[in-house]
DRENNUMI-560658 format. One line per field, with one value per residue: residue number from 1; residue in one letter; x, z, y of N, C-alpha, C, O in turn. Coordinates in steps of 0.05 Angstrom, whole numbers, plus 5000, padded with zeros to 4 digits. Each point is the difference from the previous one (the first is absolute). Layout:
resi	c(NUM,...)
resn	c(A,...)
n.X	c(X,...)
n.Z	c(Z,...)
n.Y	c(Y,...)
ca.X	c(X,...)
ca.Z	c(Z,...)
ca.Y	c(Y,...)
c.X	c(X,...)
c.Z	c(Z,...)
c.Y	c(Y,...)
o.X	c(X,...)
o.Z	c(Z,...)
o.Y	c(Y,...)
# end
This chain:
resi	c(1,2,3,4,5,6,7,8,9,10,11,12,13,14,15,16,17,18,19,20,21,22,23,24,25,26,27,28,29,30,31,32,33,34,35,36,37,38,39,40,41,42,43,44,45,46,47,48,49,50,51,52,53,54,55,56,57,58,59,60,61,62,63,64,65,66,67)
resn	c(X,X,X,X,X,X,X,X,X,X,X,X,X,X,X,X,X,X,X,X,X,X,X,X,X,X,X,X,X,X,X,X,X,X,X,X,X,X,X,X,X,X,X,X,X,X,X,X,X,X,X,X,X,X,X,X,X,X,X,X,X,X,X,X,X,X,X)
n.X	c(8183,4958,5021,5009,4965,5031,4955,5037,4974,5038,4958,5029,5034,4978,4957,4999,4955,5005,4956,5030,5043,5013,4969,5021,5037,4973,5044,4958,5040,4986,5022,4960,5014,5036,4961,5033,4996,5001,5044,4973,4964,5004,5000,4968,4972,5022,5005,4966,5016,4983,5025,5017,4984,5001,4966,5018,5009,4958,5032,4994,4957,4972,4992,5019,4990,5013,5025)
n.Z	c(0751,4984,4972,5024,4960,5016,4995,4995,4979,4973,5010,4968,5016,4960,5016,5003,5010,5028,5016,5011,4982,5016,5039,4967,5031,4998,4996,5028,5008,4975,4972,5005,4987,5007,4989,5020,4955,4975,4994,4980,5017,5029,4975,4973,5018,5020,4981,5003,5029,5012,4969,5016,5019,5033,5029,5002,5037,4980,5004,5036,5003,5030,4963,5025,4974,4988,5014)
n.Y	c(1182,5020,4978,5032,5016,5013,5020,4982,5034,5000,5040,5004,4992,4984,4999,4964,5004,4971,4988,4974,4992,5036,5023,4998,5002,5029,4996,5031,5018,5039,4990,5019,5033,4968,4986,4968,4999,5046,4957,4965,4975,4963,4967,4965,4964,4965,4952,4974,4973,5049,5013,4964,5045,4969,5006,5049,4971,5004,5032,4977,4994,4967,4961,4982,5031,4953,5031)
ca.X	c(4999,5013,5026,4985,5022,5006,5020,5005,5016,4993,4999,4999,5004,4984,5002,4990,5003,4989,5002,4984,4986,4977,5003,5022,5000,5017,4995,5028,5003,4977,4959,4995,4993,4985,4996,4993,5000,5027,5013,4999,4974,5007,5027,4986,5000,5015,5014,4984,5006,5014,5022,5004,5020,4995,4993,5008,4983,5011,4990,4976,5004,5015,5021,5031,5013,5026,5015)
ca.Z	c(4997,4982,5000,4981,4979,4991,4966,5004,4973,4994,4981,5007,5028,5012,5006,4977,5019,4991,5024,4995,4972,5002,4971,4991,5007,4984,5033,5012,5027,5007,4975,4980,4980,4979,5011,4968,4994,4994,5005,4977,5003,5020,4986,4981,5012,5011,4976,4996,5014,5000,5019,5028,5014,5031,5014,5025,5022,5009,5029,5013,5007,5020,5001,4988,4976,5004,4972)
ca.Y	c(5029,5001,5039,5032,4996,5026,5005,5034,5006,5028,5002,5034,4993,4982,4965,4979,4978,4973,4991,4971,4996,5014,5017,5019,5035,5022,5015,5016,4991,5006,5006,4976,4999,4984,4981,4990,4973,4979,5023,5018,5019,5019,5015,5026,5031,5015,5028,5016,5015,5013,4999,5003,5002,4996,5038,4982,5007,5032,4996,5010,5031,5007,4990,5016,4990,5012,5016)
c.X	c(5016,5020,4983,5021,5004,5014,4998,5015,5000,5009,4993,4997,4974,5012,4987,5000,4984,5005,4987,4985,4974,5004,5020,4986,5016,4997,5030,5002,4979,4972,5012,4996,4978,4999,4996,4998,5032,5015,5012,4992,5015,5035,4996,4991,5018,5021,4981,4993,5023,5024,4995,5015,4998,5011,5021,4985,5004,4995,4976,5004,5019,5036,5025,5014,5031,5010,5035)
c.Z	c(4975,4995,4981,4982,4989,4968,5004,4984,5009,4969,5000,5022,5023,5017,4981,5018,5009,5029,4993,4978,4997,4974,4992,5006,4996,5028,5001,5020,5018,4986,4987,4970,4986,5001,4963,5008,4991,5012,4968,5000,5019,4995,4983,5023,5012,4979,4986,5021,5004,5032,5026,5010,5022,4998,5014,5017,5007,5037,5001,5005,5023,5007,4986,4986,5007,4975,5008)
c.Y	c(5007,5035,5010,4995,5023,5005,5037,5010,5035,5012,5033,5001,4993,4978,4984,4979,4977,4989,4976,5006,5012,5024,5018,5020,5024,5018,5014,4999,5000,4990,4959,5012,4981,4972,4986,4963,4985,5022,5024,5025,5029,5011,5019,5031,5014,5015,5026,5029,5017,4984,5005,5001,5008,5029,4998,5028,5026,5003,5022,5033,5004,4999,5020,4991,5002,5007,5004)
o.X	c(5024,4995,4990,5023,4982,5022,4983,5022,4983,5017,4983,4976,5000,5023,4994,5021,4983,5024,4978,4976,4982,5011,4997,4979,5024,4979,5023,4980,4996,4979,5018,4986,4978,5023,4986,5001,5009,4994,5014,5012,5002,5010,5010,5009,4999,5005,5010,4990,5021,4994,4988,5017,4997,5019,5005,4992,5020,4983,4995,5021,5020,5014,4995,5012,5008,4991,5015)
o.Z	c(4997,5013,4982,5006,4983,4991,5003,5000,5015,4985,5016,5002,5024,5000,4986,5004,4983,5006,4991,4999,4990,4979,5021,4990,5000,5011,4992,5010,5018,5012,4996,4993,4992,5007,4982,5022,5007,5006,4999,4993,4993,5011,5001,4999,4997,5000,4994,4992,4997,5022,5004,4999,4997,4986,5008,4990,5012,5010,4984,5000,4998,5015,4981,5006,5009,4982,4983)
o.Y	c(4995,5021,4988,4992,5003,4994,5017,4990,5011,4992,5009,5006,5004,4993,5019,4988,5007,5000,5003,5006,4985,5000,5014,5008,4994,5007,4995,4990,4984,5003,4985,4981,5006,4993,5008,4990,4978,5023,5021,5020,5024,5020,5022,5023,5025,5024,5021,5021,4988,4990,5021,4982,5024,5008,4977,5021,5009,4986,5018,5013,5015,5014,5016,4980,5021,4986,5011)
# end
């Protein structure tokens, strides 16, 4: 049985990431963005890309905001 090999980078606050030497992905916690061949390729896009920065969670209509 062989271990899952993990290459995981970050970049304008992307993931930059590679599961068994497979293909470089550009992802947010949520979306895949982009699927490449090298990890060049997929570094080029994520600096090319505007800055990320995680929403933080507004609550729900029903919920009460504490202040």
């Amino acid at each position: 049985m062989s271990v899952p090999m993990l290459n995981k980078m970050h970049m304008n606050g992307y993931d930059v990431l590679s599961v068994n030497n497979g293909p470089w992905r550009v992802c947010t916690k949520g979306d895949r963005l982009g699927s490449f061949g090298s990890r060049e390729e997929a570094l080029a896009f994520a600096a090319s890309l505007p800055g990320y920065k995680a929403r933080a969670k507004r609550p729900s209509a029903g919920q009460k905001v504490d202040q």
